[in-house]
Structures are given as structure tokens and as C-alpha cells.
C-alpha positions in Angstrom: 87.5 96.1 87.8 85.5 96.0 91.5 83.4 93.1 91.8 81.2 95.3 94.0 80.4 99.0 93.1 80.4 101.1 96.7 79.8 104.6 94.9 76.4 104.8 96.5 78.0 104.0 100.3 80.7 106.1 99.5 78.9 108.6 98.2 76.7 109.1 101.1 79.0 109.0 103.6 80.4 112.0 102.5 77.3 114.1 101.7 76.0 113.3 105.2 79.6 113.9 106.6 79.9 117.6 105.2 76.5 117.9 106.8 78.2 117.7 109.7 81.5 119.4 109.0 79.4 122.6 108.0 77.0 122.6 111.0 80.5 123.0 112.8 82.3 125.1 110.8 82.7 128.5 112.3 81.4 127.5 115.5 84.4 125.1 116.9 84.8 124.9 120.4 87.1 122.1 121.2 90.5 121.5 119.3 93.5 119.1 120.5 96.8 119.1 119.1 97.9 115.7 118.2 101.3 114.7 117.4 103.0 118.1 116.4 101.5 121.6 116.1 100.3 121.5 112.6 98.1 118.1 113.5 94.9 119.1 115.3 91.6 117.4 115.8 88.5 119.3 116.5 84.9 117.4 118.0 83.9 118.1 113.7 86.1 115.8 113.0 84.8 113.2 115.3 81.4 113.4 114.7 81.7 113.5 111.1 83.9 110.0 111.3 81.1 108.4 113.5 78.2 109.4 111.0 80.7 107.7 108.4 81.6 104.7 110.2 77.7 104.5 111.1 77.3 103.6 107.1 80.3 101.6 106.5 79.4 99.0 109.3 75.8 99.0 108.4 76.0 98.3 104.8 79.6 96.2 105.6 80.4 94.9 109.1 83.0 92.2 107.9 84.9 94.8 106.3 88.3 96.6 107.9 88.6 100.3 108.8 91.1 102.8 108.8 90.0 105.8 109.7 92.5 109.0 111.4 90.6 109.2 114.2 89.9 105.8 115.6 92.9 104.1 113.9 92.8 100.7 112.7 90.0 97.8 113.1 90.7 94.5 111.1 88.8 92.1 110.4 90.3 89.8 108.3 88.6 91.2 105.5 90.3 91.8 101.9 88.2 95.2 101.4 89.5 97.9 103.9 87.8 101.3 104.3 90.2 104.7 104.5 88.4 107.4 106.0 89.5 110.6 106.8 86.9 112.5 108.1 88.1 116.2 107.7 90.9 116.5 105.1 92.2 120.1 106.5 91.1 120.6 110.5 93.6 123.4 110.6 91.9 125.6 108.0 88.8 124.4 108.7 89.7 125.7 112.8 91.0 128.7 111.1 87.7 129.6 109.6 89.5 128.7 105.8 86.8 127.0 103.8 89.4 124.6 102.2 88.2 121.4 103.9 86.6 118.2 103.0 86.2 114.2 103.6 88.0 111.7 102.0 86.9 108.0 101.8 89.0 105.0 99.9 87.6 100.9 99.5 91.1 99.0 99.3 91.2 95.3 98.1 94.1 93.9 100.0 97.0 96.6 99.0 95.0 98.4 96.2 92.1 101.7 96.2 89.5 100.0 93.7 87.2 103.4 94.5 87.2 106.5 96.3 85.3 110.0 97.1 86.5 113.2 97.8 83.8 116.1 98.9 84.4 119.6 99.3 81.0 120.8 101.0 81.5 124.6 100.9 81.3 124.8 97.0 79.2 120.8 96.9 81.6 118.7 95.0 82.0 115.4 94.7 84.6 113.3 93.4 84.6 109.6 92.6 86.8 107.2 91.0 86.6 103.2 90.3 89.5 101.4 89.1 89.0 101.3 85.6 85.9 103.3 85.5 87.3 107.3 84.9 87.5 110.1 87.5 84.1 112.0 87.9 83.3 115.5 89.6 79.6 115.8 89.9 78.9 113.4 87.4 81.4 114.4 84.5 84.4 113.1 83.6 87.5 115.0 84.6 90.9 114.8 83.6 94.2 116.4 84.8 95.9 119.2 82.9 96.7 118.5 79.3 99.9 121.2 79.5 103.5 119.8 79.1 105.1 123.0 80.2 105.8 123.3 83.8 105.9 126.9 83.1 102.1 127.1 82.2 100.6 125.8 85.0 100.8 126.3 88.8 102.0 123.6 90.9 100.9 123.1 95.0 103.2 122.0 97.5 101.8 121.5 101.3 104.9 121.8 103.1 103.9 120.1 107.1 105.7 120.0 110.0 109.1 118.1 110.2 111.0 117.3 113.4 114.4 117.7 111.5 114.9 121.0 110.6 117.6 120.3 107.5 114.6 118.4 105.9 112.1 121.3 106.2 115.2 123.4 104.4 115.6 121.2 101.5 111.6 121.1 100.5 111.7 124.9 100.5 114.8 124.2 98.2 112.4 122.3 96.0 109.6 125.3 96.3 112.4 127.6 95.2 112.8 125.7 92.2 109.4 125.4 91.3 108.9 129.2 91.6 111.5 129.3 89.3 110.0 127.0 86.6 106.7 127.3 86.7 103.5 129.7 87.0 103.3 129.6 90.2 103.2 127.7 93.8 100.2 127.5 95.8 98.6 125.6 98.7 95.4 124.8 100.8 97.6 122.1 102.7 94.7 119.7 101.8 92.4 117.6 99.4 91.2 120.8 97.3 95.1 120.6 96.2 94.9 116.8 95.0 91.2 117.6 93.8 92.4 120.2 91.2 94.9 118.3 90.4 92.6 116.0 89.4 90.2 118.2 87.1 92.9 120.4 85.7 93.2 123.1 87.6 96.5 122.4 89.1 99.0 121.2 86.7 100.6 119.3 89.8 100.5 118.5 93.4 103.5 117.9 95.9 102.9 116.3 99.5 106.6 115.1 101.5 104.2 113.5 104.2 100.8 112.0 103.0 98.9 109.3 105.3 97.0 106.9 103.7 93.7 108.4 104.4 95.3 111.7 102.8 95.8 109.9 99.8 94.5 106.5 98.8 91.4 108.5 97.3 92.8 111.1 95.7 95.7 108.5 94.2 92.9 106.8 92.4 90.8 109.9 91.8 93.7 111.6 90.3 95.2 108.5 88.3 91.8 107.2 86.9 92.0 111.1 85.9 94.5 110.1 83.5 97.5 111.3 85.9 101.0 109.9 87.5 101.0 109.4 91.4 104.5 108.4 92.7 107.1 109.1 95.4 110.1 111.5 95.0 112.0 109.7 93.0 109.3 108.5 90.9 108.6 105.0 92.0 105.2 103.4 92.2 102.8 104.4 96.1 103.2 100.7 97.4 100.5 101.0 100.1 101.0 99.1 102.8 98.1 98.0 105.6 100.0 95.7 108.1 98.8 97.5 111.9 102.7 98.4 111.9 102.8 100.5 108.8 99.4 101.7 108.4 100.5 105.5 109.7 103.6 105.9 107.5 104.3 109.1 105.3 104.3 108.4 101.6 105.8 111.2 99.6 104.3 112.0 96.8 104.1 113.7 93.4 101.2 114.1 91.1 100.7 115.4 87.6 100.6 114.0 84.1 103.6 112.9 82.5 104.9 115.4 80.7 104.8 117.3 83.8 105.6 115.0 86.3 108.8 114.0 84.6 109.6 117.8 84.7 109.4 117.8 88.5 111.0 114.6 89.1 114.5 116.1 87.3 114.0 119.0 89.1 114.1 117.6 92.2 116.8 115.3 91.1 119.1 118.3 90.2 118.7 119.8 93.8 119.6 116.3 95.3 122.9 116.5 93.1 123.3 120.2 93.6 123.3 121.0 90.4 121.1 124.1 90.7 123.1 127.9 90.5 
């Protein structure tokens, strides 16, 4: 349990940050490419991190910050803040309404709670540890089903330097076309959000930051769902300055499901798929 509930900083950080994001959207004027083609920032996304820093130092200065943008600012603290201040810049540059903030509190390794807001349809999601997930103030839960088959399934498939790897998670997205509804993909938190509330019996991400998903993994777990790598191992988070911009794979669903995908994915790995 959190010693210290931050749903109300949490929660309005995001409302005043989609403020922001929707003053812009449509209207963007300025977009860089980061590291690789498919990782763009756009002056929404910076504003929209200032107006959420502005209310994490205010309410917390001793506390440490991770946001995308601005990187990394520790303060010795044992609470850290993971902000990513537009979850989806290329469809939200596109003119796609699939967008939103995300916003994590960590205590030392762990998210103890964490918001995700989409502001084109106005939801909110929070989570405490312990405390159930909540979408606009009722209590979600991921997809009851325990047949791949019945549900649909995104997979956000991003950039990769090594083309062999790009070729073996399209070998994984065959399979799942095979073996269930359906694949889909907004390449961003609505994926991990519907995850959460049902929607989407699972969600499949090869190269998630921390800021991509240290809300959603407690969103989507406090949802009553599994969050692991590849192989099915436990997300250890890791905040050393060194590590703090590593991928972590990851695979979420409930467990009937999420077993599913994890032998599936096991098969191709052993080519053992006709």
C-alpha cells in the first residue's frame, strides 16, 4: 500500500496536460525526429511535459523525474516520477486521435500508482498498488475470455535496426492472426488502456520505455492482469541513469490468455509452426 496517495497530483497533471495536447492537435508546426524515424517529438509534447513537471515540483521538489523529454533528474529520492507527456506523437502528428499522457509514482524499483488519459474521448485511468484499476471512477478489469480465439490481440511493431528481428515479430503477428480474432494497433497507450478494461484480450509491445509502461503495468495488473517479458518473466524495472532508457518487452493479458501467447511464441522460437 502507498503511504502517500498522489491520485489528485496525478490526476491533474494529466487533465491540464491534454489541455494542452488538444490545443495542438491538428495545428503542429514543429516536429524532430529523434533516434530513428518512427521516434518524433513535436513542441505538444514539450509543452505538455513542462505544464506536468510544473505540478510534480510544486507539490514534490525532493522527488526524481523521468520524463522522455528532459530525461532523468535525481534527487536521491525513493519516489520517482515517469512522465511521458504524449504517449503516440506520430499519430497525434498524423492527425490520428490515438494519443494521450502517461504518468507513473515509483518507490525505489516499483509503480505504487499511475494515470493514463486519453483527452479526445476524456478518460482517465488510475491505479494504486493494491487499490483496483479505475476508468473514470469505476472499476475495470481485463477480459474475462480464456480463448485466444475470442478476443483480439494488439501488437505495436516499432522500428528495429536489425532487420532479422523486425522479421521474426511479424512471425509472431502471423501467428496471432492465425489464433485469434484478430490483430490490431494504435502503436500507443489506447492499446495497453483496453487492455486494461477489456476491450483487448491482450497487448504485445517488443520495445516499451519505462514511461511507455510503468503506468499502464500497474493500471493493467491492478486490473487483475499478467505483465511480463517474452518469455514470461516478471518487468524488473530498473532506474540506475545507465538503464533508465532500455526496452522492456512485454506481454499483457490475463492468464488464461497470456499463457496462450507465451507458447505461441515459444513454438516460433523452436520452429515448430507448419
Amino acid at each position: 500500500m502507498t503511504e502517500i496517495s498522489f491520485q489528485t497530483e496525478i490526476t491533474a497533471a494529466l487533465k491540464k496536460a491534454g489541455e494542452v495536447l488538444l490545443k495542438y492537435f491538428g495545428k503542429v508546426t514543429h516536429i524532430k525526429v529523434k533516434e530513428n524515424l518512427s521516434s518524433v517529438v513535436s513542441e505538444a509534447d514539450l509543452e505538455s511535459e513542462k505544464v506536468i513537471l510544473e505540478i510534480i515540483t510544486k507539490d514534490f521538489p525532493d522527488h526524481n523525474i523521468i520524463s522522455e523529454e528532459s530525461g532523468y533528474k535525481y534527487k536521491g529520492s525513493e519516489y520517482t516520477w515517469i512522465v511521458d507527456p504524449l504517449d503516440g506523437t506520430s499519430n497525434f502528428v498524423a492527425g490520428l486521435p490515438w494519443f494521450g499522457i502517461l504518468i507513473a509514482v515509483m518507490k525505489h524499483n516499483t509503480p505504487i500508482a499511475g494515470g493514463a488519459y486519453i483527452p479526445i474521448d476524456q478518460q482517465l485511468y488510475y491505479a494504486e498498488q493494491g487499490k483496483k484499476a479505475w476508468l473514470n471512477g469505476r472499476i475495470i478489469q481485463v477480459s474475462h475470455s480464456s480463448e485466444l480465439k475470442n478476443v483480439l490481440v494488439a501488437y505495436s511493431l516499432d522500428f528495429c535496426p536489425f532487420f532479422k528481428d523486425t522479421l521474426a515479430e511479424t512471425s509472431i503477428i502471423a501467428s496471432l492472426v492465425r489464433n485469434s480474432r484478430n490483430v490490431r494497433s494504435t502503436n500507443c497507450l489506447l492499446d495497453l488502456c483496453y487492455t486494461a478494461d477489456g476491450r483487448l484480450g491482450a497487448v504485445i509491445n517488443q520495445k516499451e520505455k519505462i514511461w511507455d509502461i510503468a503506468a499502464p503495468w500497474l493500471i493493467i495488473k491492478e486490473a487483475g492482469g499478467l505483465v511480463t517479458d517474452r518469455e514470461g518473466k516478471e518487468l524488473n524495472f530498473s532506474l540506475a541513469e545507465k538503464d533508465y532508457g532500455k526496452d522492456y518487452p512485454m506481454i499483457a493479458a490475463n492468464k488464461h490468455i497470456h499463457h496462450k501467447i507465451i507458447n505461441l511464441i515459444q513454438e516460433i522460437s523452436n520452429n515448430k509452426l507448419n
